[in-house]
C-alpha positions in Angstrom: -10.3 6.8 25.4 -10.3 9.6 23.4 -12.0 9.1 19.9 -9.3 10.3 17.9 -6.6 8.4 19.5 -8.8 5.1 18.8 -8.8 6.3 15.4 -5.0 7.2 15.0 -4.5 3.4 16.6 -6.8 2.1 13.6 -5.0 4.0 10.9 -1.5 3.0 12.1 -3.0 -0.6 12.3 -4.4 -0.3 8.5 -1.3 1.2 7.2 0.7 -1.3 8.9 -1.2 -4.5 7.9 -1.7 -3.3 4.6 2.2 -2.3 4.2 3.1 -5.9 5.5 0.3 -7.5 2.7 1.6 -5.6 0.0 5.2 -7.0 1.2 4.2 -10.8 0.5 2.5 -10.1 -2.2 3.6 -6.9 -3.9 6.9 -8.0 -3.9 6.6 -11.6 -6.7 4.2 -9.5 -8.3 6.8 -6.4 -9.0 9.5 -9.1 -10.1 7.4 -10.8 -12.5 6.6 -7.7 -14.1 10.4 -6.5 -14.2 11.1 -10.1 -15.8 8.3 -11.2 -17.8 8.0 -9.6 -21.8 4.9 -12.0 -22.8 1.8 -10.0 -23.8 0.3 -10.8 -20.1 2.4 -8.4 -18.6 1.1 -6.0 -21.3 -2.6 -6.4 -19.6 -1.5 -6.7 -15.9 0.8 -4.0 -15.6 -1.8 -1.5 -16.4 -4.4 -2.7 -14.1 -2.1 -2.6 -11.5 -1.6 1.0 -12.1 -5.3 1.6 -12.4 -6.1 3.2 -9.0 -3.6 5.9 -9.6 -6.2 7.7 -12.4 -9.6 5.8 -11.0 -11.4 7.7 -8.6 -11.2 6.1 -5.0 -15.1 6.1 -5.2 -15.0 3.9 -8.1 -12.6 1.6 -6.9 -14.9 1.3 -3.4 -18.3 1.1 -5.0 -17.3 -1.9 -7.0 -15.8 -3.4 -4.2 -18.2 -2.9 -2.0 -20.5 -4.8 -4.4 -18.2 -7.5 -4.4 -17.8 -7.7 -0.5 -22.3 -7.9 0.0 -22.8 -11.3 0.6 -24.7 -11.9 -2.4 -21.0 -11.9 -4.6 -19.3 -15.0 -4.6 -15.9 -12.9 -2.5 -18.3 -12.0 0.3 -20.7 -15.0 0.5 -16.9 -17.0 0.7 -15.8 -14.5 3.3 -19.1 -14.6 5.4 -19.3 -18.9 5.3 -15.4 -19.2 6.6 -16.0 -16.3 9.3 -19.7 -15.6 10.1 -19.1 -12.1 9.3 -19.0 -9.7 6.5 -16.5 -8.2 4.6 -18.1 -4.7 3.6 -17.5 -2.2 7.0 -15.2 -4.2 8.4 -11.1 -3.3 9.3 -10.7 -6.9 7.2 -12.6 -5.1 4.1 -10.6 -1.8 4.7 -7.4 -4.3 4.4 -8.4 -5.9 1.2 -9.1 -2.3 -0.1 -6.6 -0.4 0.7 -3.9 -3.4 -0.4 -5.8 -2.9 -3.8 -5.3 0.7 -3.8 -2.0 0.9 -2.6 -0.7 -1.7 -4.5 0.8 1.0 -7.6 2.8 2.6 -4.9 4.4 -0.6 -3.7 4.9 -2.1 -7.0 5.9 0.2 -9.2 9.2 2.0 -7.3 10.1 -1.8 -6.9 9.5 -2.5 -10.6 11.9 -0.2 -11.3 14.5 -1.0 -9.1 14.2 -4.8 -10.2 14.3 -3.7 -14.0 17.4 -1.9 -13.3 19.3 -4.9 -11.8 22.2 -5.9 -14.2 21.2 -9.4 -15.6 24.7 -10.7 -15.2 25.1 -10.4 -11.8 22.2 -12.7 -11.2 23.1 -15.1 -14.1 26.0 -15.2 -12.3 25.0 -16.7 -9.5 22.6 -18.9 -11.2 26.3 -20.4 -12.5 27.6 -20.8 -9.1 24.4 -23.1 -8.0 22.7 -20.3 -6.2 18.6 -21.5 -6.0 16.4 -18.8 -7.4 14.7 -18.1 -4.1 18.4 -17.4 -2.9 19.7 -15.1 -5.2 16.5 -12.9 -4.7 17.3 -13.1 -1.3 20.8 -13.1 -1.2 21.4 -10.7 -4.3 18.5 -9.0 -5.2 17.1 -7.8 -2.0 20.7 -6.3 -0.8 21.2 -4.2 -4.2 17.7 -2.9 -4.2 16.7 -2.2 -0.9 16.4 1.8 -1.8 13.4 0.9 -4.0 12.2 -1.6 -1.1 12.7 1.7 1.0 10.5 4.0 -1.3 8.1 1.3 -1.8 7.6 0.8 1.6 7.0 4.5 2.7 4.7 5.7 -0.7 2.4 2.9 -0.2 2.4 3.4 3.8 1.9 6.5 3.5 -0.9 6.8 1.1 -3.1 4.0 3.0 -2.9 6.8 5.7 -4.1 9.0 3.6 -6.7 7.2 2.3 -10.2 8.6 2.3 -12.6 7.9 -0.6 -12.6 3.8 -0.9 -12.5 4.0 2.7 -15.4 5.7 3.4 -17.4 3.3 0.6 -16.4 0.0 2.0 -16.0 0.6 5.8 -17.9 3.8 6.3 -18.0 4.9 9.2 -17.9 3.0 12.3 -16.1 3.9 16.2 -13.5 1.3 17.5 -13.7 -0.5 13.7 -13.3 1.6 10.7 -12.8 5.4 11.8 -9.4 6.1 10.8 -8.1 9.5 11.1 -9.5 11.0 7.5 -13.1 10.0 8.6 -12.5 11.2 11.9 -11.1 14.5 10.1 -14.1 14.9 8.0 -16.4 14.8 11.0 -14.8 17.4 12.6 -15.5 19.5 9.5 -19.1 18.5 9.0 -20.2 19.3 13.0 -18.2 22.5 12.3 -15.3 21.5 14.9 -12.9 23.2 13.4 -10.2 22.6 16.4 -9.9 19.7 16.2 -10.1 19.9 12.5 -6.9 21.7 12.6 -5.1 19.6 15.0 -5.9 16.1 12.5 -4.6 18.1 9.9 -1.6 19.8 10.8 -0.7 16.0 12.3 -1.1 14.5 9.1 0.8 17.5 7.2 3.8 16.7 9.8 3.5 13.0 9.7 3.6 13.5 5.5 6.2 16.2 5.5 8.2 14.1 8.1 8.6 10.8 6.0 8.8 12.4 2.6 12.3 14.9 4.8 13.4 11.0 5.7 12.7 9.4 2.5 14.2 11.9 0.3 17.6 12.2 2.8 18.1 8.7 2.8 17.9 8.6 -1.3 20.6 11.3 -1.1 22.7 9.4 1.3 22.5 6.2 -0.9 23.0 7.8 -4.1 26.1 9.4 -2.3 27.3 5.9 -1.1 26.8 4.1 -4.3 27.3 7.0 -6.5 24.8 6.2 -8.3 21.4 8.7 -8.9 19.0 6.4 -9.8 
């Protein structure tokens, strides 16, 4: 098979098991934030936001330092599966939830802070559990910031480049996604199939940002409400 389809199958894969990650995880951790006004969340928010000013290569060496078997994550990761964490897909997972995770959690920050607080007091009065008015209530009312959530942080692990290259480098059939794949071209002066990575990834990004943006329109138009 065809190197850069393995490596579009890998990226697709990382984006997809990252998205899904950041979605059980992401998702408590962007409701806390809209609820909680203790100092905590004045020292967690920001670290969640870190990766969108960090360099990617800062964020991967340190990483990668904590994935060598001689930190406590990787000497865990490498007794409960014989293998290691650094250039592995399972490190490029772990990284790229860590990097993505502003993307996910802030659109959905927003949408949970905007929620009317009588709505799910409300419901709280009518003996709806917690875990069924987020389901129920909150879910339904702010599934255009689940949307946007959703495609930012899907679409930036796609993108990614930097922490991948520091914690999985580059390795065929594991951890060559399409941006290592792209920079190869490059360096061996391919410039062909430079140009055909490229102008995929401009359509792919131009694509979701046409569907993302006409959906927002549509809903604003539906709730009348430009949020």
């Amino acid at each position: 098979m065809d190197q850069d389809l393995i490596s579009l199958f890998i990226t697709i894969r990382l984006a997809t098991t990252t998205t899904i990650f950041l979605i059980l995880f992401g998702t408590p951790l962007a409701w806390w934030l809209s609820q909680s006004r203790g100092w905590l969340r004045t020292l967690i928010e920001p670290m969640v936001a870190l990766p969108i000013v960090l360099p990617p290569t800062v964020v991967g060496f340190y990483l990668l330092i904590a994935f060598s078997p001689d930190s406590l994550p990787g000497e865990l990761w490498q007794s409960a599966t014989g293998t290691t964490l650094a250039f592995s897909f399972s490190g490029l997972v772990v990284g790229s939830v860590i990097y993505s995770l502003p993307f996910y959690v802030q659109p959905l920050q927003v949408a949970f802070s905007a929620l009317q607080r009588e709505l799910i007091e409300a419901a709280a009065t009518l003996g709806a559990s917690p875990l069924d008015r987020f389901i129920s209530l909150v879910v339904p009312l702010c599934r255009r910031g689940f949307f946007i959530a959703i495609c930012l942080s899907f679409a930036h692990t796609v993108g990614e480049f930097g922490i991948v290259l520091m914690i999985g480098g580059n390795l065929p059939e594991e951890t060559r996604v399409l941006s290592i794949a792209l920079f190869d071209h490059v360096e061996s002066l391919d410039y062909g199939r430079a140009h055909l990575l490229s102008l995929g990834l401009i359509l792919f990004s131009f694509v979701l940002l046409l569907v993302l943006y006409s959906v927002d329109r549509r809903w604003q138009k539906v709730t009348g409400v430009a949020r």
